[in-house]
C-alpha positions in Angstrom: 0.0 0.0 0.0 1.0 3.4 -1.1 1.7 6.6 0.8 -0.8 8.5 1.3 -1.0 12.2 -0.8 -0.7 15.1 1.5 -2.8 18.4 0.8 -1.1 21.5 0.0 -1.9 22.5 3.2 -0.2 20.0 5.3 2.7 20.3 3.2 3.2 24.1 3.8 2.3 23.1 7.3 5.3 21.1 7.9 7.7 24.0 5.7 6.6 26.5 8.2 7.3 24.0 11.4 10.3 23.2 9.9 11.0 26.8 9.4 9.7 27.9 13.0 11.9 25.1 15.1 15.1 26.4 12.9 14.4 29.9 12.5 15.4 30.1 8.9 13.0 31.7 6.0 10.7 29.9 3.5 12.7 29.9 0.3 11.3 31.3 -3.1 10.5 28.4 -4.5 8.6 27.3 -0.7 11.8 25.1 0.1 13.6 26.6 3.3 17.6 26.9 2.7 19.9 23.8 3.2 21.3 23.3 5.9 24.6 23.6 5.2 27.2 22.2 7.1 25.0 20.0 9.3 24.6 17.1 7.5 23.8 14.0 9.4 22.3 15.9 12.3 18.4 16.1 13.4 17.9 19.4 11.0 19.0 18.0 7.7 17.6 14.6 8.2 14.1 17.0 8.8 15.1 19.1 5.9 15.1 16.4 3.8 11.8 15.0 5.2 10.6 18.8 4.4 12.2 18.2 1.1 11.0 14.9 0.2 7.3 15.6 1.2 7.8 18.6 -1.0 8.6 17.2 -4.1 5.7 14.2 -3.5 3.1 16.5 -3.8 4.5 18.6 -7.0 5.1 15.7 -8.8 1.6 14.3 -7.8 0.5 17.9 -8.7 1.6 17.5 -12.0 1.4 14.1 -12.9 -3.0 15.1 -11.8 -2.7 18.0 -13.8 -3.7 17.9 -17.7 -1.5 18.9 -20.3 -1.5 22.3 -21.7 -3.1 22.9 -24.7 -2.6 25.8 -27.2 -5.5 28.2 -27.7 -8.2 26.2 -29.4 -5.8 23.2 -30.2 -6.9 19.4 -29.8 -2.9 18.8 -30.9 -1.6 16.9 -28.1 1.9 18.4 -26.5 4.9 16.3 -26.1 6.0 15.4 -22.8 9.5 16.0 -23.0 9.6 19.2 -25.0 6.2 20.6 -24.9 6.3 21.3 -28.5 2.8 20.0 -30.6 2.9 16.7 -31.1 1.4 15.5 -34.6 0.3 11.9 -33.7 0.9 10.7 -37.4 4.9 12.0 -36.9 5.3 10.8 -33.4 6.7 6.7 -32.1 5.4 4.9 -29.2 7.4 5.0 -26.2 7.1 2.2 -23.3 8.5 3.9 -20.6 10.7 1.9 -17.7 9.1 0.3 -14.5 6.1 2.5 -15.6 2.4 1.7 -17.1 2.0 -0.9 -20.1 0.8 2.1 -22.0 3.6 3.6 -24.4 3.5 7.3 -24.3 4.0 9.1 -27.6 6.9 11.3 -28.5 8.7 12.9 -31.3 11.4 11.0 -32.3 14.2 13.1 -31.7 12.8 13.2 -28.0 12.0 9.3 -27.4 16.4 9.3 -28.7 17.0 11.5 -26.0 15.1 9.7 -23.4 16.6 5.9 -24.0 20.0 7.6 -24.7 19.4 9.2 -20.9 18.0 6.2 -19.6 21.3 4.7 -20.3 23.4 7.3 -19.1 21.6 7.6 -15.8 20.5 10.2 -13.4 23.5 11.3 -12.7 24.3 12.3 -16.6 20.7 14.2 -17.1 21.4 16.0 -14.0 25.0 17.5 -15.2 23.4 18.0 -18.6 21.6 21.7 -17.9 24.7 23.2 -16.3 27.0 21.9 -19.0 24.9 23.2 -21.8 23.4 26.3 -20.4 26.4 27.6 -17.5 25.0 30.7 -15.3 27.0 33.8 -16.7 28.8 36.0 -13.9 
């Protein structure tokens, strides 16, 4: 049996005791700051509880959410690029560990997902600040 989803409200319930016990702020993004340079203490194994429950319910959020659609458009979107997706020019994708369904894609994008399926998290991860480096 699965965990069950927490509301938006319990989740920004636990941020803000999280927040309160440490005194930090709530980040932009509704994360509070790292703690760094406590790791394996009480506050970053509830940071990352913080954390964790956090990114449950945003990627239940989105995973609930439908897809956007253009403006009077009954093209579906792609999932990886969000570009229209023309069901005659897309291929079948049977994603890993996932549903039987395949999930269509445009080719160039089903390529990039086997190629980082077999690179790995770690690869897809390095892969925005290799290609797009924050300027100073």
């Amino acid at each position: 049996m699965g965990r069950p989803p927490l509301t938006e409200d319990q989740v920004h319930s636990r941020v803000e005791a999280y927040c309160k016990r440490y005194d930090v702020p709530v980040g932009p993004e509704g994360l509070p700051p790292f703690p760094t340079g406590k790791r394996e203490t009480r506050q970053h194994r509830e940071w990352l509880t913080v954390y964790r429950a956090l990114q449950r319910f945003r990627q239940r959020a989105t995973a609930e959410a439908p897809p956007p659609a253009d403006e009077g458009s009954s093209v579906p979107l792609c999932p990886i690029c969000a570009h229209p997706l023309e069901p005659a020019l897309s291929v079948p994708y049977a994603r890993r560990g996932r549903s039987a369904r395949p999930v269509p894609l445009h080719p160039k994008c089903a390529d990039l997902v086997r190629l980082a399926e077999s690179l790995g998290p770690n690869a897809v991860a390095a892969l925005g600040p290799f290609l797009w480096p924050k300027r100073r």
